[in-house]
C-alpha positions as CSV (number, residue, x, y, z in Angstrom):
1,X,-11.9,-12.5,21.1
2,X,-14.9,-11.4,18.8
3,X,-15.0,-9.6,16.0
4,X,-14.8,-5.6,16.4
5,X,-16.0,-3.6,13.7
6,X,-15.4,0.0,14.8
7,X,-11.8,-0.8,15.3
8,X,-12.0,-2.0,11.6
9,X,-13.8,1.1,10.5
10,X,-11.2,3.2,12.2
11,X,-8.1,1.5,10.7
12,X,-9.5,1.9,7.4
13,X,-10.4,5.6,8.0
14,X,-6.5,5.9,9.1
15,X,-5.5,3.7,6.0
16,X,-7.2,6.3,3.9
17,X,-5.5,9.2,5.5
18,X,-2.5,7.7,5.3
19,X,-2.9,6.7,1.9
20,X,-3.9,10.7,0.7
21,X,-1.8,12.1,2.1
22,X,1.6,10.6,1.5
23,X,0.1,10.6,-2.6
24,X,-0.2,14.8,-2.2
25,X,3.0,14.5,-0.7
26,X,5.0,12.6,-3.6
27,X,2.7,14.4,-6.1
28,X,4.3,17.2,-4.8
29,X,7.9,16.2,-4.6
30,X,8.2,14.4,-7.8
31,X,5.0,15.2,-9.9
32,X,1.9,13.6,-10.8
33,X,3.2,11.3,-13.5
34,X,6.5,10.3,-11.7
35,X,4.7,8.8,-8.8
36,X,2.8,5.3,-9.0
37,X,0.4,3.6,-6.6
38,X,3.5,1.2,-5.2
39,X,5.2,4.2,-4.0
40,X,2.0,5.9,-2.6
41,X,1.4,2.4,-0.5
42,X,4.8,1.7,0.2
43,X,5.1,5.3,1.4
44,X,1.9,5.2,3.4
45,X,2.9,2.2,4.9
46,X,-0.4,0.1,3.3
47,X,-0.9,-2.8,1.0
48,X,-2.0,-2.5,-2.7
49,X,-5.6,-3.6,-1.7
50,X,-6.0,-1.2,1.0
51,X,-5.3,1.3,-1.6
52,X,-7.5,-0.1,-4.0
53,X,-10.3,-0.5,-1.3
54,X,-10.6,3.2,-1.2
55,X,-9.4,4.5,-4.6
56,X,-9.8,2.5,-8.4
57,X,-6.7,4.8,-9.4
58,X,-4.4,7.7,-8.7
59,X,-6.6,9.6,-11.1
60,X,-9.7,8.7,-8.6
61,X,-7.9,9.5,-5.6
62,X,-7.0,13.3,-6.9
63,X,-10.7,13.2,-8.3
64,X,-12.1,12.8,-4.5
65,X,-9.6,15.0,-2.9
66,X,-10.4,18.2,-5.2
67,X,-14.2,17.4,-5.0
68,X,-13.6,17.0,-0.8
69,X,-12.0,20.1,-0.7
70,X,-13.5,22.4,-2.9
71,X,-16.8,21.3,-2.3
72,X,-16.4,23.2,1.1
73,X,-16.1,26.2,-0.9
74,X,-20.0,26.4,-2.2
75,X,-21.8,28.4,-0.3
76,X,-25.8,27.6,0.0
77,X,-27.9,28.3,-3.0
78,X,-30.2,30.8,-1.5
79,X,-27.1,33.7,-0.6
80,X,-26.4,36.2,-3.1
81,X,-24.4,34.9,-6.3
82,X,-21.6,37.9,-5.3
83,X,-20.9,36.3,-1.8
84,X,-20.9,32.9,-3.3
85,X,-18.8,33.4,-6.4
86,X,-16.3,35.8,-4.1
87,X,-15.8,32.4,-1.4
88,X,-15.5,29.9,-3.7
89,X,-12.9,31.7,-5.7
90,X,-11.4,33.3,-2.7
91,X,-11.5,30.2,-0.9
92,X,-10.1,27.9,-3.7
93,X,-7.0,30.2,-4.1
94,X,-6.3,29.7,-0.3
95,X,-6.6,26.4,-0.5
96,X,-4.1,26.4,-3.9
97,X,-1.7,28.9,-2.1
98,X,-1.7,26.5,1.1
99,X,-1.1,23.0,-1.4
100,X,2.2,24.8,-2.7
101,X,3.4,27.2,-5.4
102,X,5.3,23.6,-6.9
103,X,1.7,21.6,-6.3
104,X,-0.1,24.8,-8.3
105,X,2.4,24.7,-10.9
106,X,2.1,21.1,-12.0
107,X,-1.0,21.5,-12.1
108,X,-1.2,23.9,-14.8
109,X,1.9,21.9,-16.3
110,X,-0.7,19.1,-16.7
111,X,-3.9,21.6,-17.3
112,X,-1.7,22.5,-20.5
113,X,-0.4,19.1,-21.6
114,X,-4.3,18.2,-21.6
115,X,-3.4,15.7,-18.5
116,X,-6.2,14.3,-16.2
117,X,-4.7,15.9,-13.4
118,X,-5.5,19.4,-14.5
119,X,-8.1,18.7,-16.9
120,X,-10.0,17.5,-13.9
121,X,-9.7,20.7,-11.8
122,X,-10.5,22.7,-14.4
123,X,-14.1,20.8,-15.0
124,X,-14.7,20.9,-11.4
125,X,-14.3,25.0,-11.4
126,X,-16.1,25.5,-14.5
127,X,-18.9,23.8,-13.4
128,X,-19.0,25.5,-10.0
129,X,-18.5,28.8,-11.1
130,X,-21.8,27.9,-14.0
131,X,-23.8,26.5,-11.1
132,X,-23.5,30.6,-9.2
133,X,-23.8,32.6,-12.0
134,X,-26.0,30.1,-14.4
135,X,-24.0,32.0,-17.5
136,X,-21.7,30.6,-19.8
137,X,-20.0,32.8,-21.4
138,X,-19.7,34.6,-17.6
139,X,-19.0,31.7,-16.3
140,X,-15.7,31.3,-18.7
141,X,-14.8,34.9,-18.3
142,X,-14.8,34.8,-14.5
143,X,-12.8,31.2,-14.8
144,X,-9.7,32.9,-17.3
145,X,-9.3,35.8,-14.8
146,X,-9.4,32.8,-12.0
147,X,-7.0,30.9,-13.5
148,X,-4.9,33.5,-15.4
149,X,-4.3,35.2,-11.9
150,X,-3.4,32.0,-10.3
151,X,-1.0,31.1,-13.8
152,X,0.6,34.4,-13.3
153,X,1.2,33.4,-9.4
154,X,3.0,30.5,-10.8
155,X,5.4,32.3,-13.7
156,X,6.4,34.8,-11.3
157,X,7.6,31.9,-8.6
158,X,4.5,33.4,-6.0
159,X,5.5,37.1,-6.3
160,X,1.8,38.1,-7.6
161,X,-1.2,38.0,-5.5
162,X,-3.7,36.3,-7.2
163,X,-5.6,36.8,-4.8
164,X,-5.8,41.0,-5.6
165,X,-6.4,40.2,-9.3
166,X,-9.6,38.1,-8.3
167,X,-10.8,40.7,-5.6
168,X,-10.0,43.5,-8.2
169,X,-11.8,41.9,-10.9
170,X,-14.6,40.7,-8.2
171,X,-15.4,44.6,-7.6
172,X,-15.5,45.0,-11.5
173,X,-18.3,42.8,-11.9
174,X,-20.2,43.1,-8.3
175,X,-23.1,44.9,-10.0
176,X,-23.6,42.1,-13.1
177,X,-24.2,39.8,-9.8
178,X,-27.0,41.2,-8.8
């Protein structure tokens, strides 16, 4: 029987699913720092190296996924900074709202305890909201109505829309995007 390398490619590619997603789900269920990389295998059903073969760390892991995910959200360079900045921000709440009002909120829990977990995000948004409007003061103002509508989602157990805060604040500032 010879060697078959695509069947090797796809068990790793199903490794690494397997792997990601049974750390969002204990992330979710027990929190970021209550969850090590024996329960992620154990849970996805994977040796230690196979994790290791795709991550260096927990930290990595949740790196890759927010930079997978949200770099979907950038629209192409040459579209107007309006329609960019409105679908990454639009875009990223979705995407937040869809992860899980208990995912969002330990987030920010670790966001405020200065944790890689949410000091990581926050970079990632910063930057990408610099990189549309190439203003940083801007930049930071667009990113505390961003977050602050997305904290307030979270104190009030999901009964705010932050989506409506962004949109609202989005028409505020349409014509400073021009």
């Amino acid at each position: 029987m010879g060697y078959n390398n695509e069947s090797r490619k796809t068990k790793s590619i199903d490794n690494r699913n397997r792997i990601v997603e049974a750390a969002l789900r204990l992330i979710d269920e027990k929190g970021f720092d209550n969850v090590t990389v024996s329960q992620i295998t154990e849970a996805a059903g994977v040796s230690k190296g196979a994790f290791y073969i795709h991550f260096k760390s927990k930290e990595e892991l949740i790196e890759q996924q927010i930079s997978e995910l949200y770099d979907e959200f950038k629209l192409d360079q040459g579209l107007p900074k309006f329609e960019r900045l409105s679908y990454f921000l639009l875009n990223s709440i979705k995407a937040i709202k869809d992860a899980g009002l208990k995912m969002c909120q330990e987030w920010f829990s670790h966001s405020v305890k200065g944790n890689y977990f949410g000091q990581r995000k926050l970079a990632y948004d910063t930057q990408a909201v610099r990189e549309i409007v190439m203003d940083e003061t801007f930049a930071e103002e667009i990113i505390a109505v961003y977050y602050g509508s997305l904290n307030l989602w979270c104190f009030t157990d999901g009964i705010t829309s932050p989506e409506g805060a962004v949109n609202h604040y989005l028409d505020n500032i349409k014509e400073r995007l021009s």
